[in-house]
C-alpha positions as CSV (number, residue, x, y, z in Angstrom):
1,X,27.8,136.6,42.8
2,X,26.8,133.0,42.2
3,X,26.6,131.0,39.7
4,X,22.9,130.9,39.7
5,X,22.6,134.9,40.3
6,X,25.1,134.9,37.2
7,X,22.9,132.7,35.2
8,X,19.5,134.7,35.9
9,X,21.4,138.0,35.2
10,X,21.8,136.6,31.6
11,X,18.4,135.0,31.2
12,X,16.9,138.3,32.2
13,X,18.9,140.5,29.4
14,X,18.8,137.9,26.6
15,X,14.5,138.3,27.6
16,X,14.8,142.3,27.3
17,X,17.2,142.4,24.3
18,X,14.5,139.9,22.8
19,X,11.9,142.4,23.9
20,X,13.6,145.0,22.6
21,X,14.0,143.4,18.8
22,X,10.4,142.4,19.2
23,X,9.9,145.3,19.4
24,X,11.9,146.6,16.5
25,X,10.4,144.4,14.4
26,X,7.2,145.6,14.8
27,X,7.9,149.1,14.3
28,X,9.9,148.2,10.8
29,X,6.6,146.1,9.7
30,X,4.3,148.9,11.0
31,X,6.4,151.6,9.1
32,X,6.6,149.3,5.8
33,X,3.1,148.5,6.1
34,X,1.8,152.1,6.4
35,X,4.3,152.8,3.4
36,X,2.6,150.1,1.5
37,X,-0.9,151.3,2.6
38,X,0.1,154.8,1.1
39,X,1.7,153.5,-2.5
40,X,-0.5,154.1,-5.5
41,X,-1.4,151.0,-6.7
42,X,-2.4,150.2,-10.3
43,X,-5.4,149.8,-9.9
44,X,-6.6,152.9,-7.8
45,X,-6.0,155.0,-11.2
46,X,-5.3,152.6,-14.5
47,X,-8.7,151.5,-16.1
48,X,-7.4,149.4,-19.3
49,X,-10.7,148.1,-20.3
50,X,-11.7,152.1,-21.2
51,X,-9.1,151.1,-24.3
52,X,-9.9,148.4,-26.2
53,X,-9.1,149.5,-29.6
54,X,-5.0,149.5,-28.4
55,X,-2.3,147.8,-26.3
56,X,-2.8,149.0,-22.8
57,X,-0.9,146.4,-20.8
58,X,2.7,145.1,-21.7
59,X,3.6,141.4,-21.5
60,X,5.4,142.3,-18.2
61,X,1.7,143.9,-17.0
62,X,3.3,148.1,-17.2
63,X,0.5,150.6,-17.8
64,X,0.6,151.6,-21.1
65,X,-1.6,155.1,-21.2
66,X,-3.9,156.6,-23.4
67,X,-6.0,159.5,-22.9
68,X,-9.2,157.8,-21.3
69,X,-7.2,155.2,-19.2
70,X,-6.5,157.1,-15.8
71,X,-8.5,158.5,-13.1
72,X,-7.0,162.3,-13.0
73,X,-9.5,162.4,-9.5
74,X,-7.1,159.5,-8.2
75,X,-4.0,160.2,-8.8
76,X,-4.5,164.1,-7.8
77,X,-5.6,162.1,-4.3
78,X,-2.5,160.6,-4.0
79,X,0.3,163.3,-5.4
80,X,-1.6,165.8,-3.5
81,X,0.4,164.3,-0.1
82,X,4.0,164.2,-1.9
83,X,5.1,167.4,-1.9
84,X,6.1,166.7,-5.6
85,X,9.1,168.4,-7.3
86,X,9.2,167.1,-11.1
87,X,12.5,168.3,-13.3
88,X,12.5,168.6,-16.8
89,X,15.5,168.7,-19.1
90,X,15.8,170.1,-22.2
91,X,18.9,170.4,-24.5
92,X,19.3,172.8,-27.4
93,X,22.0,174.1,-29.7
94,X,22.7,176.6,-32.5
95,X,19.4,177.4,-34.9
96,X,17.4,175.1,-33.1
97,X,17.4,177.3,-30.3
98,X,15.9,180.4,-32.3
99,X,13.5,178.6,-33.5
100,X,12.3,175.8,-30.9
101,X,13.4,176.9,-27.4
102,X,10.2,180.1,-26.8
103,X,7.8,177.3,-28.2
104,X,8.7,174.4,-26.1
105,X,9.2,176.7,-22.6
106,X,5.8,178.2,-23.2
107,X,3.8,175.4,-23.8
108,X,5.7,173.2,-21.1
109,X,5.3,176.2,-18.7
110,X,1.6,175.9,-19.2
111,X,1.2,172.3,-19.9
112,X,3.1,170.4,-18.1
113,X,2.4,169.2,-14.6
114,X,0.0,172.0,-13.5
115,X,-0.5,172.3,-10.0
116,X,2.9,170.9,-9.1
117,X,6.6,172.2,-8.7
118,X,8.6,172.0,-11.7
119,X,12.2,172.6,-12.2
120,X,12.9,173.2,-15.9
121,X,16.6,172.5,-16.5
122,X,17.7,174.1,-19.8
123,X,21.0,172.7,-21.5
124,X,22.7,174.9,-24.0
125,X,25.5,176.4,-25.6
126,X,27.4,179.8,-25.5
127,X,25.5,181.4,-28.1
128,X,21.9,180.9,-27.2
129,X,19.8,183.5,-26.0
130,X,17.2,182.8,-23.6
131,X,14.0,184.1,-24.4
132,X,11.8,185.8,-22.2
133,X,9.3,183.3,-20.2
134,X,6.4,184.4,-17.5
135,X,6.7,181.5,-15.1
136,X,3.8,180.2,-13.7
137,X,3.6,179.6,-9.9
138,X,5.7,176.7,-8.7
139,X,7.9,177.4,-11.5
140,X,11.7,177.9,-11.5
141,X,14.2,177.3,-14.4
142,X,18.1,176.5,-13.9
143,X,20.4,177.2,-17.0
144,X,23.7,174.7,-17.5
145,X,26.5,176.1,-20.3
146,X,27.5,173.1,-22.2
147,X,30.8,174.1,-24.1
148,X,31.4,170.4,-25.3
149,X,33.6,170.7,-28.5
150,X,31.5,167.8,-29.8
151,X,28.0,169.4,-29.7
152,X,27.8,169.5,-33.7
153,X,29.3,166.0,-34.2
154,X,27.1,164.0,-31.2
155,X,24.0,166.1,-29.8
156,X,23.0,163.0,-28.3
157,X,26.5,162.2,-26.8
158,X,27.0,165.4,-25.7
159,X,23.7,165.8,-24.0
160,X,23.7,162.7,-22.4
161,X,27.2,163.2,-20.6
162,X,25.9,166.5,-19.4
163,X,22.5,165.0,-18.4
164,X,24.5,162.3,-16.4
165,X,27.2,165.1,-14.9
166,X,24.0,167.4,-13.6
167,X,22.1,164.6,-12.2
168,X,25.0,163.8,-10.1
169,X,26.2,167.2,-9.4
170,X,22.6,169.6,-9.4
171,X,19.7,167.7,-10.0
172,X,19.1,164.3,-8.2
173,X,18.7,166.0,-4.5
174,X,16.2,168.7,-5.9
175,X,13.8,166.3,-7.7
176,X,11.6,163.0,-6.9
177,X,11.4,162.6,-11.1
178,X,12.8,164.1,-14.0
179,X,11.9,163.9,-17.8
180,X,14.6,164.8,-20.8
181,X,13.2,166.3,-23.8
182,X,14.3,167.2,-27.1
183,X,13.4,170.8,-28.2
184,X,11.2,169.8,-31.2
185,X,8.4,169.3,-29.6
186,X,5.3,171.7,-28.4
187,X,3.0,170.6,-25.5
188,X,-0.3,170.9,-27.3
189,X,-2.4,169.8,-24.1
190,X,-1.9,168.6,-20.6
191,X,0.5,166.6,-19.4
192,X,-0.1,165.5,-15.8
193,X,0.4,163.1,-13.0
194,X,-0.5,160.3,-15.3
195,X,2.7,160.6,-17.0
196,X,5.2,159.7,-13.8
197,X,6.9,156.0,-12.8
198,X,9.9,155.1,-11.9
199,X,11.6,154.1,-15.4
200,X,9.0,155.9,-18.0
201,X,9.1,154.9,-21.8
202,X,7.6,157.0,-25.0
203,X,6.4,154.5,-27.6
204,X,7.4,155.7,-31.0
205,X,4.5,157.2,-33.0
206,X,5.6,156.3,-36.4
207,X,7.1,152.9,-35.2
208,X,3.8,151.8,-32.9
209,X,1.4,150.6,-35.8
210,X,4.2,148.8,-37.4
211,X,5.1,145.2,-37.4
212,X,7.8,144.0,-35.1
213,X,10.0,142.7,-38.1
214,X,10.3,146.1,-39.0
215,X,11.4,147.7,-36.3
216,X,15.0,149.5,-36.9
217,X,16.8,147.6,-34.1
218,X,20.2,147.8,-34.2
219,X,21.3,144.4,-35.5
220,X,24.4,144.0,-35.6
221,X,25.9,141.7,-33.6
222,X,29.0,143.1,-32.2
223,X,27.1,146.5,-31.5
224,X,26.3,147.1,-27.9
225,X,22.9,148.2,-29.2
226,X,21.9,144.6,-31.1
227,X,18.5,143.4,-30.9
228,X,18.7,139.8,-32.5
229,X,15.7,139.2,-35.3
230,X,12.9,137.9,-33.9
231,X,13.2,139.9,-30.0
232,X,12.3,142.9,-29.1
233,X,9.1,144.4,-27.7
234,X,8.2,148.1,-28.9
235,X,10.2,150.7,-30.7
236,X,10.6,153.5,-28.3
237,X,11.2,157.3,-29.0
238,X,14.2,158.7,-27.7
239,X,12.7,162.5,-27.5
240,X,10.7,161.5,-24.2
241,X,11.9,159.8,-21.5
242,X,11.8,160.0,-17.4
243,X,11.5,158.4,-14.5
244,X,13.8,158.9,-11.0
245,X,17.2,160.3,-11.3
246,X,18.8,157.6,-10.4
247,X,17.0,155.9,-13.5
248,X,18.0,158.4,-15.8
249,X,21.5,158.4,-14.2
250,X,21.8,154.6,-15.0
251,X,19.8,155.3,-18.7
252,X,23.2,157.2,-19.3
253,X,25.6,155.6,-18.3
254,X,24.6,152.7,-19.8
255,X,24.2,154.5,-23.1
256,X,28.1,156.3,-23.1
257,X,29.2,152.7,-22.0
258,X,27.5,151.4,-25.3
259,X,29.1,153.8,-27.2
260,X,32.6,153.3,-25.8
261,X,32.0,149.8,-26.6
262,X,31.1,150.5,-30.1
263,X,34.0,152.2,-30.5
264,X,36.2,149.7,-30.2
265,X,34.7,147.8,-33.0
266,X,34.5,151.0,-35.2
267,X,30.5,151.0,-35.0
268,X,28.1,154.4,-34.8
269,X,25.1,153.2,-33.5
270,X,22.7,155.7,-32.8
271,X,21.1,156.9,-29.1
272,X,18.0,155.7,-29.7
273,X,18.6,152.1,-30.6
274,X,21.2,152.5,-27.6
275,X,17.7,153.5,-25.8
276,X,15.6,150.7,-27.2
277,X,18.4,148.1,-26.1
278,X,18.3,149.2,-22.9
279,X,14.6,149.2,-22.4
280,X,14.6,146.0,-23.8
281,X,17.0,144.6,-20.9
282,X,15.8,146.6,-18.0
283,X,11.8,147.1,-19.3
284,X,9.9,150.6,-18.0
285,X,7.4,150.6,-15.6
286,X,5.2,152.5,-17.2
287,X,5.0,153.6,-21.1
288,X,3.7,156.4,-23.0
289,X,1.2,156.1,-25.8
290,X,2.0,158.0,-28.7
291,X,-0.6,160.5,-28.0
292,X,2.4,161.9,-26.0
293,X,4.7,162.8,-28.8
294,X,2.8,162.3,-31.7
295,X,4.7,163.1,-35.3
296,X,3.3,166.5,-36.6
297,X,3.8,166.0,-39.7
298,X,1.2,163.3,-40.1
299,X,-2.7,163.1,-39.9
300,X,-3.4,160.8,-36.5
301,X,-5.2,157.8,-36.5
302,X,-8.1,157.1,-34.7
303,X,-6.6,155.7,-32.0
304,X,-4.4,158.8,-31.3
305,X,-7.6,160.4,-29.8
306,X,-6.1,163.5,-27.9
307,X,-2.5,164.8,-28.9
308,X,-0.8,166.0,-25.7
309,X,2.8,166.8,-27.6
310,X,3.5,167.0,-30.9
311,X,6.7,166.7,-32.6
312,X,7.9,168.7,-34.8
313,X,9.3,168.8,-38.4
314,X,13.1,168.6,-37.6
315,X,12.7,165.7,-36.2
316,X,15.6,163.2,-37.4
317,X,14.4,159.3,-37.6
């Protein structure tokens, strides 16, 4: 072969392996363009003007939502397509059980994401007994033993390390989101579509028509949980939270890493100013108003038009 036959061999397959990564390119911008075509944006479903009697858009522009704020029509449009599997974890120990566990399932069985599949993932100890639930369709609960030594000491440490252990091991191949929930509170109406993000936040009812200065940050310094004076955006509830799994996954591990922290300076912060401290460096895509866990132990403002969960009485602050 010649050196010109040599040289036209080359030209010709540096022209087809061009073609052929033209062509790759295109496919990767059709696919990611199609992709983009199909994603929900904000504005399809968020209407914040419908709210102008509260905060409906963070400084970082998440959805904040009220009843009144979404398009149910839109977002039904959208999730309709998914094939949408939604967990949600609950964690419960002791007397608490007897008297919290029946209420929550029920209303959560017939509150919570209607229409779609939901995996309820109940977390308890040895000596609960499960009480009898009629699932509705699309419906399936998984029950996790937690025999942590600690559960009296920490419920919050305890639960965490077990929500972080079942994520990895059971839960973050079944669902495309999953919500943790303390057992204290009752669905009172429902919760749908509205309510799913990627890293979702619930604004603290009590805490949300309070000044900033106020807020019960930790501050001190050598805590891994310190909000300096003078920072800070919300005070967030730690009895709701959600997002992916791998969110959640990351929520925990950054919360047991706090507190291994804290240990070595002898400090006992608690989880939820663990919680607010992370949400403060990573901030959620989308927030919850307090309509969805609203204190029942006070009278709601006006703002608080529609109560979708209410908390109840053994709370702890």
């Amino acid at each position: 072969m010649t050196d010109m036959d040599t040289q036209e061999t080359m030209n010709c397959k540096r022209k087809t392996l061009l073609l052929i990564l033209g062509l790759s390119l295109l496919l990767l911008f059709d696919h990611y363009s199609r992709k983009n075509q199909e994603e929900l944006q904000l504005s399809d479903w968020f209407s914040p003007r419908e709210r102008p009697d509260v905060i409906t858009t963070t400084s970082w522009l998440a959805p904040v939502v009220w009843e009144g704020t979404f398009s149910r029509k839109a977002l039904e449009k959208h999730y309709r397509k998914q094939n949408l599997t939604t967990g949600l974890a609950v964690f419960v120990s002791g007397r608490l059980a007897d008297q919290y566990l029946e209420l929550f399932l029920h209303s959560a069985n017939k509150y919570f994401l209607n229409g779609y599949r939901v995996i309820f993932y109940i977390m308890v100890d040895t000596f609960v007994k499960l009480p009898q639930i009629k699932w509705g369709p699309l419906r399936q609960f998984k029950v996790f033993i937690v025999t942590e030594d600690s559960w009296q000491d920490n419920v919050d440490l305890v639960r965490m390390k077990s929500l972080a252990k079942h994520i990895i091991w059971d839960i973050q191949d079944e669902v495309d989101f999953l919500f943790s929930m303390t057992v204290t509170q009752i669905f009172q109406n429902n919760v749908g579509l509205e309510v799913l993000g990627e890293l979702v936040a619930q604004l603290h009812a009590w805490w949300y028509f309070k000044d900033r200065a106020s807020f019960p940050y930790e501050r001190r310094p050598k805590s891994a949980a310190c909000i300096p004076f003078g920072q800070g955006d919300f005070y967030y509830d730690g009895a709701f939270v959600g997002g992916t799994p791998l969110e959640l996954l990351n929520l925990a591990e950054e919360y047991l890493n706090g507190i291994i922290h804290d240990l070595r300076f002898r400090l006992n912060s608690t989880y939820e100013k663990h919680l607010n401290k992370y949400f403060f460096l990573r901030k959620p895509t989308k927030l919850l108003s307090p309509e969805y866990n609203w204190d029942a132990s006070f009278y709601p403002p006006p703002q608080v038009q529609y109560v979708k969960v209410a908390q109840q009485s053994e709370r702890r602050h």
